[in-house]
VEXDREN-2710 file (C-alpha; in Angstrom, 1 decimal):
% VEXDREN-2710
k/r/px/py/pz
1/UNK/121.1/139.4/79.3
2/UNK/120.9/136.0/77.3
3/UNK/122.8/134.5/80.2
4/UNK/120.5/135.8/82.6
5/UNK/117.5/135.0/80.6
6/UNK/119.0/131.0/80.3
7/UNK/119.2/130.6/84.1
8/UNK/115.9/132.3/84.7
9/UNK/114.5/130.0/82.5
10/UNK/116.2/126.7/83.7
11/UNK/115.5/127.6/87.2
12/UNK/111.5/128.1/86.2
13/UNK/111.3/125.1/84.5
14/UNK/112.9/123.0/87.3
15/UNK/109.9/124.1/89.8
16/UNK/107.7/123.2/86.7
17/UNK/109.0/119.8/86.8
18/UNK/109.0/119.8/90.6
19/UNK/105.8/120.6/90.6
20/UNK/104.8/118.2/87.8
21/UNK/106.3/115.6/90.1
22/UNK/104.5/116.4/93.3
23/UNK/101.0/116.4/91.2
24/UNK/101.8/112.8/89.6
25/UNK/102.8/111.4/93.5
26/UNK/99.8/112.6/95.1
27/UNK/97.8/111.2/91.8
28/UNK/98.9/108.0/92.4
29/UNK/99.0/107.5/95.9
30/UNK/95.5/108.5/95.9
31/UNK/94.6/106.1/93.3
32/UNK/96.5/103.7/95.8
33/UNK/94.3/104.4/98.6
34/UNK/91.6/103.5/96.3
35/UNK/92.5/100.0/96.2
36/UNK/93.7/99.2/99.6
37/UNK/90.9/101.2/100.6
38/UNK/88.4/99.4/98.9
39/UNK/90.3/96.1/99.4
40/UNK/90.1/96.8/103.5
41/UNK/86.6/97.7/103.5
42/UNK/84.8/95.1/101.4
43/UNK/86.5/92.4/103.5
44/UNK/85.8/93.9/106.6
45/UNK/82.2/93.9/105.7
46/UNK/82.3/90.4/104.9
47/UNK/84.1/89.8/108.7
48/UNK/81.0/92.1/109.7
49/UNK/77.9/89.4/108.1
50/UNK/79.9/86.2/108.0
51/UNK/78.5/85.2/110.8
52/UNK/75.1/85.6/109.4
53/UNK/75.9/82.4/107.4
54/UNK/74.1/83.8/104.3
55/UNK/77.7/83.5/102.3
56/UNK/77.8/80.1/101.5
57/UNK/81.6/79.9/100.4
58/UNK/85.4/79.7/102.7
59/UNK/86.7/83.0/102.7
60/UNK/90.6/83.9/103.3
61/UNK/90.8/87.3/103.5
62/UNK/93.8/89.5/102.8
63/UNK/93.2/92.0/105.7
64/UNK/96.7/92.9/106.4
65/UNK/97.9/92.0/102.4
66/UNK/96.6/95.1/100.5
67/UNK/99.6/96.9/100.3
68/UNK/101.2/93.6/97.5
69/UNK/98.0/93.4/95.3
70/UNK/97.7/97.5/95.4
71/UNK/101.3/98.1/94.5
72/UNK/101.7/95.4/91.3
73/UNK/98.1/95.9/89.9
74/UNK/98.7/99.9/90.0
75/UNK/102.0/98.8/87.9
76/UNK/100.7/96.6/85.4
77/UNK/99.1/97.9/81.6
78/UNK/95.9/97.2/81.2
79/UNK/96.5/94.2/78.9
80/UNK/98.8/92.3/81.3
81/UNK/97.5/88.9/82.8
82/UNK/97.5/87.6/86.3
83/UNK/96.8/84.1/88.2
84/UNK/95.8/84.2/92.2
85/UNK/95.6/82.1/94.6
86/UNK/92.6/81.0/97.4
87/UNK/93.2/84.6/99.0
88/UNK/92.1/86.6/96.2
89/UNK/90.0/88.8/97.1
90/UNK/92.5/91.9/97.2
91/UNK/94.2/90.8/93.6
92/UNK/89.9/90.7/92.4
93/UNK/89.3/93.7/94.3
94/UNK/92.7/95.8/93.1
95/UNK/92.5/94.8/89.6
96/UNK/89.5/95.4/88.7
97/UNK/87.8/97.5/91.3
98/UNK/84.1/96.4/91.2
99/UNK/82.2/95.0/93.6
100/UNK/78.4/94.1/92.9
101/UNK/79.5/90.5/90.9
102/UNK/81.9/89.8/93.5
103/UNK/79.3/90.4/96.3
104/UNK/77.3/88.3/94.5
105/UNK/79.5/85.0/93.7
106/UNK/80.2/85.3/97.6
107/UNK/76.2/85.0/98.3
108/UNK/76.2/82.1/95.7
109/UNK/73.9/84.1/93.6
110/UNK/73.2/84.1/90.2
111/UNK/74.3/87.6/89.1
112/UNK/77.9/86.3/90.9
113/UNK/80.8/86.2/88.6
114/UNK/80.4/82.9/88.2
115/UNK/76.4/83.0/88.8
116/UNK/77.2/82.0/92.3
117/UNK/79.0/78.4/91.3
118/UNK/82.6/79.2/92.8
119/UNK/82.5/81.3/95.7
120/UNK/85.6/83.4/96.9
121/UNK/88.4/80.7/95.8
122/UNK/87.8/80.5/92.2
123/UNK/87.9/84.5/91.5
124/UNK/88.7/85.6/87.5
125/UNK/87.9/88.4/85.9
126/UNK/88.8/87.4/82.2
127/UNK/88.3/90.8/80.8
128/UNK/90.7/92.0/83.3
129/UNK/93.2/90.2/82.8
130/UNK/92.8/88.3/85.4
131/UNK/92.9/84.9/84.6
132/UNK/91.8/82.4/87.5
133/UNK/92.8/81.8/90.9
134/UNK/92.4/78.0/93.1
135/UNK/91.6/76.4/96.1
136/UNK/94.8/74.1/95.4
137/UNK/98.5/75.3/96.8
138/UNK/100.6/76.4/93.4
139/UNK/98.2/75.3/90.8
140/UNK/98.3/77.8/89.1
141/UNK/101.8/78.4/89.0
142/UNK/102.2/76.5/85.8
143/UNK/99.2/77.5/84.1
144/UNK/100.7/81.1/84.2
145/UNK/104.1/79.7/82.7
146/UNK/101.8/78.2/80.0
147/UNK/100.3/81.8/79.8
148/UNK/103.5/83.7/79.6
149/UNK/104.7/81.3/76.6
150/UNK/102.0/81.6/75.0
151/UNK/102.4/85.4/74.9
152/UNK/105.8/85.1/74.0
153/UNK/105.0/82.9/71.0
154/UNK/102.1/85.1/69.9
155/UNK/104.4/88.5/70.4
156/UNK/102.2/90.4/71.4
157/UNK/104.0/92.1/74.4
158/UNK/101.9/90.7/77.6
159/UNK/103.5/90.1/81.1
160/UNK/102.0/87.3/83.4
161/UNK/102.0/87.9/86.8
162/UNK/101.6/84.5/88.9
163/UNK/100.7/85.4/92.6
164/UNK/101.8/82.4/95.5
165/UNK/102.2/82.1/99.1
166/UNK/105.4/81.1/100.7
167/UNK/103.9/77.4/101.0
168/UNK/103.9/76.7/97.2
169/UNK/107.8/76.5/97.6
170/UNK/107.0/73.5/99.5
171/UNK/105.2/72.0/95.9
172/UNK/107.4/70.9/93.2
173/UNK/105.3/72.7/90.6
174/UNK/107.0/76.1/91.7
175/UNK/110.5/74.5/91.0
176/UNK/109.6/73.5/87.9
177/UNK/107.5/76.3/86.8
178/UNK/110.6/78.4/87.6
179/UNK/113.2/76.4/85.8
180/UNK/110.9/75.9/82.6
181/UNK/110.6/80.0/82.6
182/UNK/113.9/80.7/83.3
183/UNK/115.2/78.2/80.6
184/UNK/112.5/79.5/77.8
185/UNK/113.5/83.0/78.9
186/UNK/109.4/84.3/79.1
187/UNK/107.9/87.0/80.1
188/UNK/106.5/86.3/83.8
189/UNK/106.9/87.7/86.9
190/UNK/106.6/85.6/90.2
191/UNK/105.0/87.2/93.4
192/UNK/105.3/85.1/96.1
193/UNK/103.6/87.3/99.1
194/UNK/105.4/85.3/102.1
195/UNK/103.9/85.5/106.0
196/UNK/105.9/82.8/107.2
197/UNK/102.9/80.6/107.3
198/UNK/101.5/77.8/105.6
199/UNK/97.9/77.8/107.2
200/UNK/99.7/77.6/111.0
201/UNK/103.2/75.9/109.8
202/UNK/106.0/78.3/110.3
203/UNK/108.4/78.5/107.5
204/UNK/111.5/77.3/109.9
205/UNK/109.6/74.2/110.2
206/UNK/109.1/73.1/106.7
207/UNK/111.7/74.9/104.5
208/UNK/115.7/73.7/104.4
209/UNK/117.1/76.6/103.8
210/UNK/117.8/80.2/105.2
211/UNK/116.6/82.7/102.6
212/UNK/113.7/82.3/99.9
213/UNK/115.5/85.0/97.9
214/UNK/118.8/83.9/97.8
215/UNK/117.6/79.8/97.0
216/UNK/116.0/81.7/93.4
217/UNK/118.5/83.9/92.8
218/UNK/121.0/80.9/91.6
219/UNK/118.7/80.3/88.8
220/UNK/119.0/82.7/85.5
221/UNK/116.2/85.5/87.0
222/UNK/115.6/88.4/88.6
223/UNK/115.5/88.1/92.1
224/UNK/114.0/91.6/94.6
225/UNK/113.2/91.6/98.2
226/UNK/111.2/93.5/99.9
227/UNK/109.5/93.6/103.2
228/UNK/107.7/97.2/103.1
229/UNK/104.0/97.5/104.0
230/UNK/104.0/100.8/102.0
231/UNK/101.9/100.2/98.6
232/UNK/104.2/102.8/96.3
233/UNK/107.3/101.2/97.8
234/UNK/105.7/97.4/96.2
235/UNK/104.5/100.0/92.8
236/UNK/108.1/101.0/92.0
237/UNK/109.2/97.6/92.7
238/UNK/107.1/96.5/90.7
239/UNK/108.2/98.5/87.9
240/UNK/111.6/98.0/88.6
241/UNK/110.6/94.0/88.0
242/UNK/108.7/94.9/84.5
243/UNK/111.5/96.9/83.6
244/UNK/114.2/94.1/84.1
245/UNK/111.6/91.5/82.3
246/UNK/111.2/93.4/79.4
247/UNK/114.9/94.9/79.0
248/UNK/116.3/91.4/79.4
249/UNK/113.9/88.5/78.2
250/UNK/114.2/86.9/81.8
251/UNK/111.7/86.4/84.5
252/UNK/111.9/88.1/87.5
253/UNK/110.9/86.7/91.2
254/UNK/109.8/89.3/93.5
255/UNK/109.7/88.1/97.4
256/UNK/107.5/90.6/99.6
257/UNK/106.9/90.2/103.2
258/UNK/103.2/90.8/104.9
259/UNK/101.4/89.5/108.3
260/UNK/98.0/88.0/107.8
261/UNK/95.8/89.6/110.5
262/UNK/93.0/86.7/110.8
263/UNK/92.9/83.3/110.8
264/UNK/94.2/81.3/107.6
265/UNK/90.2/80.7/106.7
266/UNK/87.3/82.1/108.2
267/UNK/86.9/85.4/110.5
268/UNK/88.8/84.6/113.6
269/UNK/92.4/86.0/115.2
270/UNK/95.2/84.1/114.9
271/UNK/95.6/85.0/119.0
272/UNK/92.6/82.3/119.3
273/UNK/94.4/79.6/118.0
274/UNK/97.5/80.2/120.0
275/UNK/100.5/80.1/117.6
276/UNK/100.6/83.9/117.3
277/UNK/100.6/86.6/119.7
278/UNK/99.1/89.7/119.9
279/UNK/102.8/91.9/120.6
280/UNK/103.9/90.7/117.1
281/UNK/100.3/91.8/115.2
282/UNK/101.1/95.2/117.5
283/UNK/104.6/95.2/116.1
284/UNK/102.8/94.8/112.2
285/UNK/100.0/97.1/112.9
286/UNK/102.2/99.8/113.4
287/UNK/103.2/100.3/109.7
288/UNK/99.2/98.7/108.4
289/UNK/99.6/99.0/104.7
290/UNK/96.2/100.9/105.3
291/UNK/97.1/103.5/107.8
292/UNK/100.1/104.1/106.4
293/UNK/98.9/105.0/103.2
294/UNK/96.3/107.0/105.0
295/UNK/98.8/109.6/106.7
296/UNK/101.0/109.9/103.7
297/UNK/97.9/111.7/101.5
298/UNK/98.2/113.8/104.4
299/UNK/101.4/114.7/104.1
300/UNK/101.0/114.9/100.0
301/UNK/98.9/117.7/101.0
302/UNK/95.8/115.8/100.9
303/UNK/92.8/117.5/102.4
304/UNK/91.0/115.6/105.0
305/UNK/87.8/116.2/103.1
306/UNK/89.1/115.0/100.1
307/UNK/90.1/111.9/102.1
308/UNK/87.4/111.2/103.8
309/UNK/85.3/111.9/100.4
310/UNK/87.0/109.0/98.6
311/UNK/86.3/107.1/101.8
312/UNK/82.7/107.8/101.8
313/UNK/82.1/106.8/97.8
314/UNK/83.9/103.2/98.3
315/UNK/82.0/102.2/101.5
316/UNK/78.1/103.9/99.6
317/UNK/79.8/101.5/96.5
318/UNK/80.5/98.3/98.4
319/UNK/77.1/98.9/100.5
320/UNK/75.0/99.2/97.4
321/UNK/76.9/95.8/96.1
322/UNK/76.5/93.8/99.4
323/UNK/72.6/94.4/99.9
324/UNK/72.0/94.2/96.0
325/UNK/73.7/90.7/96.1
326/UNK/71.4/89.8/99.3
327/UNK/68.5/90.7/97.1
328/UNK/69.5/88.5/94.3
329/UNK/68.0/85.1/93.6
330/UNK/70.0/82.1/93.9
331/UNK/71.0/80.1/90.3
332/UNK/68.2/77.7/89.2
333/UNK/68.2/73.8/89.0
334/UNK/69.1/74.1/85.1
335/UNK/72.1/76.4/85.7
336/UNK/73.8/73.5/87.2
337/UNK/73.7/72.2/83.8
338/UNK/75.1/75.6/82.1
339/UNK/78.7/76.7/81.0
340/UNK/80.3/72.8/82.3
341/UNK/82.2/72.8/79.2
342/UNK/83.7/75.9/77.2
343/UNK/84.4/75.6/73.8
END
């Protein structure tokens, strides 16, 4: 009877668990969706008014991207820091999920992040975490190093994550701000999100070697690869990369493929420019990070009215942030003058 009792109870509490399991997956691949979701839309809006000429600032957009930003930022504690680069709209956008100052600071207006003084390349959100991003290839590579050793000095148990294209391998600073962490052991973790390009440079052309990977796995860090447009695959990867960090006091390099869908600034296809086709964007487009997402809720057991309920709060969200920042007034004469210095 005891026996019996034992495996009736085991076997319950396994389904428990499964169970348990399935309601934690579909929570956070719904909470997934959010972001590249939101990311997808609020750029796509811009592509839709750009033209308008009313945002006064370049925009790179990350259409095509989401599924990186999504996947790390779902990972990271709330008290973790990050550096971006000119494409930072999807890192803004995923870690922080607002949209009314970042409307705003693209319109060059005064409730803008930065009351409208540094457009889309300059994004921060300092209570976030997020610590800066710039218009200049790998600048803030070393910044973040300076970050993580701070943290690691001070003790108080914050990871850096330092986001870069595949061009800043072509900068010295990445070399360097790889060997300084690897030889101070610190807590950082290196995202380089790698389509092949350096605004319409191939990789072949400019880089001496074979595999991006392999090149930083000779130094003393953790080196992943991976080349999925699926935003839990870059999650667990992502935790896989904290995990490592904090288990062994190394950095870690993570290397993750994507395709940028537009133009390297502004609006327009790559296919107008003519060093891209439009079979490989096919090719990519079959697995968008987007869609992908999209049908797995589905298969989660996801309702279609839930879905499409999510759907309908972002875009009533970023609608309400893109016409309020239209109606804002532009920064006076004097507020040239303010927040120059910060002491």
């Amino acid at each position: 009877m005891c026996d019996f009792l034992s495996i009736s109870i085991k076997g319950w509490g396994q389904d428990l668990l499964a169970t348990l399991n399935d309601m934690l997956r579909k929570k956070l691949n719904l909470e997934l969706y959010q972001k590249v979701y939101l990311i997808r839309m609020a750029e796509e809006k811009i592509r839709e008014h750009y033209h308008e000429n009313d945002m006064k600032t370049p925009t790179h957009l990350s259409i095509g991207e989401e599924a990186v930003v999504a996947g790390v930022c779902q990972a990271l504690g709330k008290t973790d820091q990050l550096f971006g680069t000119y494409r930072g709209h999807g890192l803004y956008l995923a870690r922080t999920g607002e949209t009314d100052l970042f409307f705003a600071e693209l319109f060059g207006k005064q409730t803008g992040l930065a009351s409208g003084k540094t457009g889309s390349m300059h994004l921060h959100s300092i209570e976030n975490g997020y610590l800066g991003s710039s218009a200049v290839v790998a600048t803030t590579i070393p910044v973040a190093v300076g970050a993580s050793y701070a943290n690691k000095y001070q003790g108080n148990g914050k990871t850096v994550v330092s986001f870069f294209g595949d061009g800043a391998l072509e900068e010295g600073a990445f070399w360097e701000s790889l060997n300084a962490a690897c030889v101070m052991k610190l807590p950082i973790l290196f995202v380089c999100e790698d389509n092949e390009l350096a605004i319409h440079s191939f990789s072949k052309t400019r880089q001496g070697f074979a595999s991006i990977t392999d090149i930083v796995s000779k130094f003393d860090c953790h080196s992943l690869y991976e080349n999925s447009t699926d935003p839990e695959c870059i999650y667990h990867l992502t935790q896989t990369a904290l995990d490592r960090i904090q288990t062994t006091s190394k950095p870690c390099f993570m290397h993750v493929k994507y395709y940028r869908y537009y133009e390297h600034v502004g609006i327009q296809t790559d296919f107008q420019y003519e060093y891209r086709n439009e079979d490989e964007f096919k090719k990519w487009f079959e697995k968008d990070p987007v869609r992908l997402q999209r049908r797995k809720l589905i298969d989660l057991c996801c309702s279609e009215e839930e879905i499409a309920g999510m759907e309908t709060e972002i875009m009533d969200q970023i609608n309400r942030s893109f016409y309020r920042a239209k109606e804002s007034p532009f920064p006076t004469a004097q507020d040239l003058y303010n927040d120059v210095y910060k002491t």
